[in-house]
C-alpha positions as CSV (number, residue, x, y, z in Angstrom):
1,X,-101.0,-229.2,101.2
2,X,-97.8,-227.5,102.5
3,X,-98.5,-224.6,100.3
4,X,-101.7,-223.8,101.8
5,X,-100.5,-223.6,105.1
6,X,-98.2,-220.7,104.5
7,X,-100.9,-218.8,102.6
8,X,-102.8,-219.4,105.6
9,X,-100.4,-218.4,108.3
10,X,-99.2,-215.6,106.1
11,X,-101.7,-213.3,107.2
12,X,-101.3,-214.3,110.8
13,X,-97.5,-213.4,110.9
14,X,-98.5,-210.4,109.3
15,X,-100.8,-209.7,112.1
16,X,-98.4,-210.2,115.0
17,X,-95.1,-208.4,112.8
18,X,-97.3,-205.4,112.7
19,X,-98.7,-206.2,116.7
20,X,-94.6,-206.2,117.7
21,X,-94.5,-202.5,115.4
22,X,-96.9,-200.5,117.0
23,X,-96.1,-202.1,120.5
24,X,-92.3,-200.7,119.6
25,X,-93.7,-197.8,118.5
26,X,-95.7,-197.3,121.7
27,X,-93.1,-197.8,123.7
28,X,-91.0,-195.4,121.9
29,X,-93.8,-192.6,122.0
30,X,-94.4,-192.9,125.7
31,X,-90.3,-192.8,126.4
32,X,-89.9,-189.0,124.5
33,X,-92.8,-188.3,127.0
34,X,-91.3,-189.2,130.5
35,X,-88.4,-187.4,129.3
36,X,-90.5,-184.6,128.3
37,X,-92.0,-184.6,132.1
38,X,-88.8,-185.0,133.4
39,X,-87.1,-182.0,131.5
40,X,-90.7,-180.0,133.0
41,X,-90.2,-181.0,136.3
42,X,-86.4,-180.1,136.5
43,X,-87.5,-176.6,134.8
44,X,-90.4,-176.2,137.7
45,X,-87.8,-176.5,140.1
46,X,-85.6,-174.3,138.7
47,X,-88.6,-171.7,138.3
48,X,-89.8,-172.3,142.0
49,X,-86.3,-171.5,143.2
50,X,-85.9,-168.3,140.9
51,X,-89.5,-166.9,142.3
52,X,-88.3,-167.4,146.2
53,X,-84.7,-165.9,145.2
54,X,-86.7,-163.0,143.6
55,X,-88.9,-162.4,147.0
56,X,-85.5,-161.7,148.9
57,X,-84.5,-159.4,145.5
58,X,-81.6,-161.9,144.8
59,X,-82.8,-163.1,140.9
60,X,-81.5,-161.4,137.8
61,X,-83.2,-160.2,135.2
62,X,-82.6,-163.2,133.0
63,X,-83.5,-165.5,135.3
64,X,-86.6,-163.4,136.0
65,X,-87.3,-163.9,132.2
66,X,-86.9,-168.1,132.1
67,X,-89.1,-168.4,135.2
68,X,-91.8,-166.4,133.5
69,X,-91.6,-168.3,130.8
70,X,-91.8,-172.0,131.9
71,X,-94.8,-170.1,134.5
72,X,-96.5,-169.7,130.6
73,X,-95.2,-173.4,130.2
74,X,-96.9,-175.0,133.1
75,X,-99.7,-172.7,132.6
76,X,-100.0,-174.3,128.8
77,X,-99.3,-178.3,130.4
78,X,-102.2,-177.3,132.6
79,X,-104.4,-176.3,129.9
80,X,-103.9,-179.3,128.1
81,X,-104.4,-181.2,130.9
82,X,-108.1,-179.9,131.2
83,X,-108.8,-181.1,128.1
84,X,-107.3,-184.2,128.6
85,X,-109.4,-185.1,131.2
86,X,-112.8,-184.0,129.2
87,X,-114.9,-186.5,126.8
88,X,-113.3,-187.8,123.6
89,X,-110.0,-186.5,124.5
90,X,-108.1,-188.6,122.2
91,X,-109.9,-186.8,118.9
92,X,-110.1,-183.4,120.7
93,X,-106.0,-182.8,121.7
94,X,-104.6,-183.7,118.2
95,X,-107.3,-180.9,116.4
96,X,-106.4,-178.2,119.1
97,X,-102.5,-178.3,118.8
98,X,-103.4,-178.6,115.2
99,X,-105.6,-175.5,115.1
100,X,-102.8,-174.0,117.3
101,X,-100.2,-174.5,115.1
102,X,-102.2,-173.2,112.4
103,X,-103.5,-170.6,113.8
104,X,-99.5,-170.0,115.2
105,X,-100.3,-170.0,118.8
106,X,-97.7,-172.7,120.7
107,X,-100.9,-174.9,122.7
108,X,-97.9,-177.4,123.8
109,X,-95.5,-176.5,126.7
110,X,-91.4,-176.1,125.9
111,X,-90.3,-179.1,126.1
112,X,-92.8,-181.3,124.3
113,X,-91.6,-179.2,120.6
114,X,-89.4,-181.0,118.6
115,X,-88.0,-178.1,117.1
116,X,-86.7,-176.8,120.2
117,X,-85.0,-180.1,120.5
118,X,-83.3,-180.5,117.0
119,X,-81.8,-176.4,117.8
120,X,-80.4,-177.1,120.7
């Protein structure tokens, strides 16, 4: 009798160890991404404050050049965004960064690349 109860609860336990996974694993996922928002924001700032120093001709050139480029970056987060917002977003945003990255156009902004991470 006692063996059938483990080969009945077996499955069960297996449900909930794999339950507790992809709840860690969620959790995980959704961390990289506020920190991803956070590094965008920060970068916004930075750009905003560039632009009004560069109206008053006080921004070098190399600044010039980083606030251009997170511009392109919040110009790409709002891209995304439309789509996100559209119909059967969740099977649409994974095929157009992948077509993206095929294709070798960079859909997703700065600070969402890993490999930009591990360089730096």
């Amino acid at each position: 009798m006692r063996i059938w109860v483990h080969i009945f609860r077996a499955p069960k336990r297996v449900i909930v160890i794999g339950k507790r996974r992809q709840t860690i694993k969620l959790r995980r996922q959704l961390i990289r991404v506020k920190f991803a928002l956070a590094q965008e924001t920060v970068e916004t700032k930075e750009m905003l404050d560039i632009y009004r120093r560069y109206t008053v001709k006080q921004a070098s050139v190399e600044e010039m050049k980083f606030a251009n480029q997170q511009f392109l970056d919040v110009l790409k987060g709002l891209g995304i965004g439309v789509v996100a917002v559209l119909p059967f977003a969740p099977i649409t945003l994974p095929i157009i960064i992948k077509a993206g990255k095929w294709v070798g156009v960079d859909v997703l902004p700065s600070s969402f690349n890993n490999s930009d991470k591990k360089s730096q």
